[in-house]
N, C-alpha and C positions, 0 to 999 in steps of 0.2 A: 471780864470773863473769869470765873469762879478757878482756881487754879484744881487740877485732876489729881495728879500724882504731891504727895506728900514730898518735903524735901526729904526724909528717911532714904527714900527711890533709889536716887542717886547709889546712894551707901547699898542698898540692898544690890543694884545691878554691878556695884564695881565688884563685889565680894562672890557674886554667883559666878561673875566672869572667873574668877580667882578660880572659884572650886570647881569650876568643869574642867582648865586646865591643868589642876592637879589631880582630878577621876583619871582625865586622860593619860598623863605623865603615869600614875600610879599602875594603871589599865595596862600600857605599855610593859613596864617592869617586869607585870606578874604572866604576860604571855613572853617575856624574854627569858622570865627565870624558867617558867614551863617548856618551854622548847626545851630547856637544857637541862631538863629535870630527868630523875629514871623511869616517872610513868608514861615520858615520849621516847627518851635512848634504849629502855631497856636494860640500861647500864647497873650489872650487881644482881638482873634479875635470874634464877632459875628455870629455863624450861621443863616442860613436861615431855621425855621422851619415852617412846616405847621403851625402852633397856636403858635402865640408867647407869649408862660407862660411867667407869671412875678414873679420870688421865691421872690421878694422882697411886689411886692401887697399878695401872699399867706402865706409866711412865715411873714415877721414884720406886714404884716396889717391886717392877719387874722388870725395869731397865729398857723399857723400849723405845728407839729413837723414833721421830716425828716422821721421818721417812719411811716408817713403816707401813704405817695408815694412810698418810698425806705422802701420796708417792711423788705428784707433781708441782711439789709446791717449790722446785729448783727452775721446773722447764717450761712453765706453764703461768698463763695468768690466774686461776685458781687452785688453791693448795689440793681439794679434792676430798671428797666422800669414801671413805672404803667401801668394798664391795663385801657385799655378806661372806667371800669366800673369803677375807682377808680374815674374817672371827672364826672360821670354824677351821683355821689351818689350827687354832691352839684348841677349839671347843668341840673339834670331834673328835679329841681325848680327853680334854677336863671337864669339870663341870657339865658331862653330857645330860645330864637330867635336872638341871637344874631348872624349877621353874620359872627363875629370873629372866634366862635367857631363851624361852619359847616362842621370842617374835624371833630370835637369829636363825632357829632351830626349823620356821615356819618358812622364815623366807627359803631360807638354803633347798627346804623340799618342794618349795612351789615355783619358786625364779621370780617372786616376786621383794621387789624393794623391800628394805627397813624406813616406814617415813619420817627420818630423823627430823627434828625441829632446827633451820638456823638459827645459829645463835648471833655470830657477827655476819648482818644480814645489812648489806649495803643497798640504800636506793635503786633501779634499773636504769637511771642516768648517770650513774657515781661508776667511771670503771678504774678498778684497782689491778695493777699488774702483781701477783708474787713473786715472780719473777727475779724482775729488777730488784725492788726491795732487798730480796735477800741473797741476791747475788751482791748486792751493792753494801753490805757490813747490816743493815739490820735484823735484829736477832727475832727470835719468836715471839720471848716475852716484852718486847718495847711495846709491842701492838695489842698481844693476847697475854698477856699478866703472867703472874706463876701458875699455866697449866699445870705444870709437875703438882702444884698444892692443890690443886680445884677436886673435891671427890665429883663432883657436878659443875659441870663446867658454867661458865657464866660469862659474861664480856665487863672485861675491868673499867675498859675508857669508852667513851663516850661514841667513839668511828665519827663525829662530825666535822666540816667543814675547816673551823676553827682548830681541832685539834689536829687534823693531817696542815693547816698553815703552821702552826706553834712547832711542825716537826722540819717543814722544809723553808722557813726562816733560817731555823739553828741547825742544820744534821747533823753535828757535831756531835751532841751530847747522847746523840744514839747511836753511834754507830762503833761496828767493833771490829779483830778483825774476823775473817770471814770461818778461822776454824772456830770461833765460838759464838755462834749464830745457831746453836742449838742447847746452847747452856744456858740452863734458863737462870743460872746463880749467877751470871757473869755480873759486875759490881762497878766495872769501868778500871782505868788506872788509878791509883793512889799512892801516897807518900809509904804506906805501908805494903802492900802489893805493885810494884813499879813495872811495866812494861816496855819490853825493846820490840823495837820496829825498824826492818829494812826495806827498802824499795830497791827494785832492777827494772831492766827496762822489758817490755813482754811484746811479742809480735805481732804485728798489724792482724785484727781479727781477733783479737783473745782478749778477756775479762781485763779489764782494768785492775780488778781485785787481786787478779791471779798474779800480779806480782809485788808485792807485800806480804812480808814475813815478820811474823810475830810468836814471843817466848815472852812467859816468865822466868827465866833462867836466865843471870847474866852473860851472855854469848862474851867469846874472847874475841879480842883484834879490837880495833878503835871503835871505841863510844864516845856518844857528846850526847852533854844532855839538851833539851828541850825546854823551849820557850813558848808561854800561850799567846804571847804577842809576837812572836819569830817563827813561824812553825817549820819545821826544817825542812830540807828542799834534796831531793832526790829522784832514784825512780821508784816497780809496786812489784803477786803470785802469795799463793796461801799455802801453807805446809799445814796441817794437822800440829798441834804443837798440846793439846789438851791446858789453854791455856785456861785459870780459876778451877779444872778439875778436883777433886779431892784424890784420887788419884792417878799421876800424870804419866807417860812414857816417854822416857829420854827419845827428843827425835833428832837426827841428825841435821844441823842447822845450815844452810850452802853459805861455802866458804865467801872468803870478798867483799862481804856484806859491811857497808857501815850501819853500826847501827845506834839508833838516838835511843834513851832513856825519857821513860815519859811516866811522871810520878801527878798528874790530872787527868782525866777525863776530855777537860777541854781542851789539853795541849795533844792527846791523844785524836780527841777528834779533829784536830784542825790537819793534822796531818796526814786522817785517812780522806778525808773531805779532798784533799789533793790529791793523792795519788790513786784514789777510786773513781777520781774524776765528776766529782759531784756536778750536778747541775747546779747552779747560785738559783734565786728567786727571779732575778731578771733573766733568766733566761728560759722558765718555765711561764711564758706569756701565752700560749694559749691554751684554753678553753678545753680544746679536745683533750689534752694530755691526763685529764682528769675525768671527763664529761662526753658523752658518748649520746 
C-alpha cells in the first residue's frame, strides 16, 4: 500500500504541537499582564467628575485634614463621601459664583447628591474595613499615594488581590505610629531621621495602638537601640507628637517610658507589628475576613 503521509509529517506535526503550546503559554502572559494592566485597574487613571476637587489646592494649600471630608474613616468601615453641606460650610462664602462649582451650588438648592465618580472602587465581594487599617498604624498614603499632590485625584496602586497579600505578608514596612497616619510625607525611620518608641501596658478593651509612644526628639531617661533581627520587647497608646512635621510642637512625653531608638523602617516596623498586635498571615485563614 502506497504510503499517505510524507515522512516531512512527522516534522510538520511535532513542530505544530510545539507552537500551539507556545500561542498558548504566550495567550496566557498577555491576559495575565492585562488583568494587571491600568486599562483593567484603573490605576493612574483620571475620572471625569462633576467639580473637579483639587486634594492638592485643599489639603497642601489650605491645610485641611482628611477628617474633615472623610469623617468616618476612624470608626467606620468606609472612609465616606462628604455631603454637599460639608462644601458650602466654606462655599457660601467664597467662590459663591463660581461657575466651577454649579453642581455644589445645585445640589445644596435641591437636596439632591453630587454624583461623584469612585475612584478606589473595590469589587462587591472584596470588604475592606477603614477602620482597622488605620486604627492599626497605616497611614493614608500607603493605600491612596500623595493625595496632598493629586490636583485630580487618581488611584496610585493597583487595590488588587496580590497587592493587599505583598501588605499583610510584611506589615511592617507600612506601618507607623498612629500620630502620623495623616501625614502624608511620613518617610519611615532612618539613619538620618531616627525614631524613639515606647510601649506600656493599656486596659482590657482599648486600642492596642493606644499604647505606643512615639517622637522624633531624643526623649531623656534610658534608651537602647534597636535591632531588625531583635525587635525589642515591651508594652503600646499614641500621643500626637507631630512626628516628620515641618513644623512640630513640643509635646509632653509620659514619664517611665523606656524608650528604643529605631534608625530603619524595618526595625521600626517589627516593633509596631508587636505591640499593635498584628495579626501574622497564618492567622488570617479565613476567607470572610476579606470576602463577603
Amino acid at each position: 500500500m502506497a504510503q499517505i503521509f510524507d515522512r516531512s509529517s512527522n516534522a510538520l506535526a511535532r513542530m505544530s504541537l510545539i507552537l500551539t503550546g507556545l500561542i498558548v503559554i504566550a495567550l496566557g502572559l498577555t491576559l495575565d499582564e492585562l488583568q494587571r494592566s491600568p486599562w483593567v485597574t484603573r490605576q493612574g487613571q483620571r475620572a471625569d467628575q462633576p467639580v473637579p476637587f483639587s486634594h492638592k489646592h485643599h489639603v497642601e494649600g489650605l491645610g485641611l485634614q482628611c477628617q474633615y471630608c472623610h469623617t468616618t474613616v476612624e470608626k467606620s468601615s468606609y472612609a465616606g463621601i462628604p455631603p454637599t453641606k460639608t462644601c458650602m460650610n466654606c462655599h457660601a462664602q467664597i467662590w459663591t459664583d463660581a461657575q466651577l462649582l454649579e453642581p455644589v451650588r445645585h445640589s445644596w438648592a435641591t437636596g439632591e447628591s453630587i454624583a461623584w465618580m469612585r475612584v478606589h472602587d473595590l469589587p462587591d465581594y472584596v470588604f475592606f474595613n477603614h477602620e482597622i487599617h488605620v486604627n492599626k498604624g497605616i497611614g493614608c498614603s500607603s493605600c491612596h499615594g500623595r493625595v496632598d499632590e493629586m490636583p485630580i485625584m487618581y488611584m496610585q496602586n493597583t487595590l488588587q488581590m496580590e497587592w493587599c497579600l505583598n501588605c499583610h505578608r510584611n506589615p511592617g514596612k507600612n506601618l507607623r505610629p498612629t500620630s502620623e497616619i495623616y501625614n502624608m510625607a511620613w518617610t519611615g525611620a532612618s539613619e538620618l531621621k531616627p525614631v524613639w518608641c515606647a510601649a506600656e501596658d493599656v486596659g482590657a478593651g482599648s486600642p492596642t495602638a493606644g499604647g505606643v509612644t512615639c517622637t522624633e526628639t531624643a526623649p531623656g531617661g534610658e534608651v537602647q537601640m534597636a535591632a531588625v533581627s531583635a525587635p525589642a520587647t515591651g508594652v503600646h497608646a499614641q500621643v500626637g507628637t507631630g512626628i516628620g512635621s515641618e513644623e512640630t510642637m513640643p509635646v509632653p512625653l509620659p514619664a517611665g517610658l523606656r524608650y528604643t531608638k529605631f534608625t530603619s523602617q524595618a526595625a521600626l516596623g517589627n516593633f509596631l507589628v508587636q505591640h499593635y498586635d498584628i495579626r501574622n498571615p497564618r492567622e488570617l485563614t479565613s476567607c470572610e475576613v476579606c470576602h463577603r
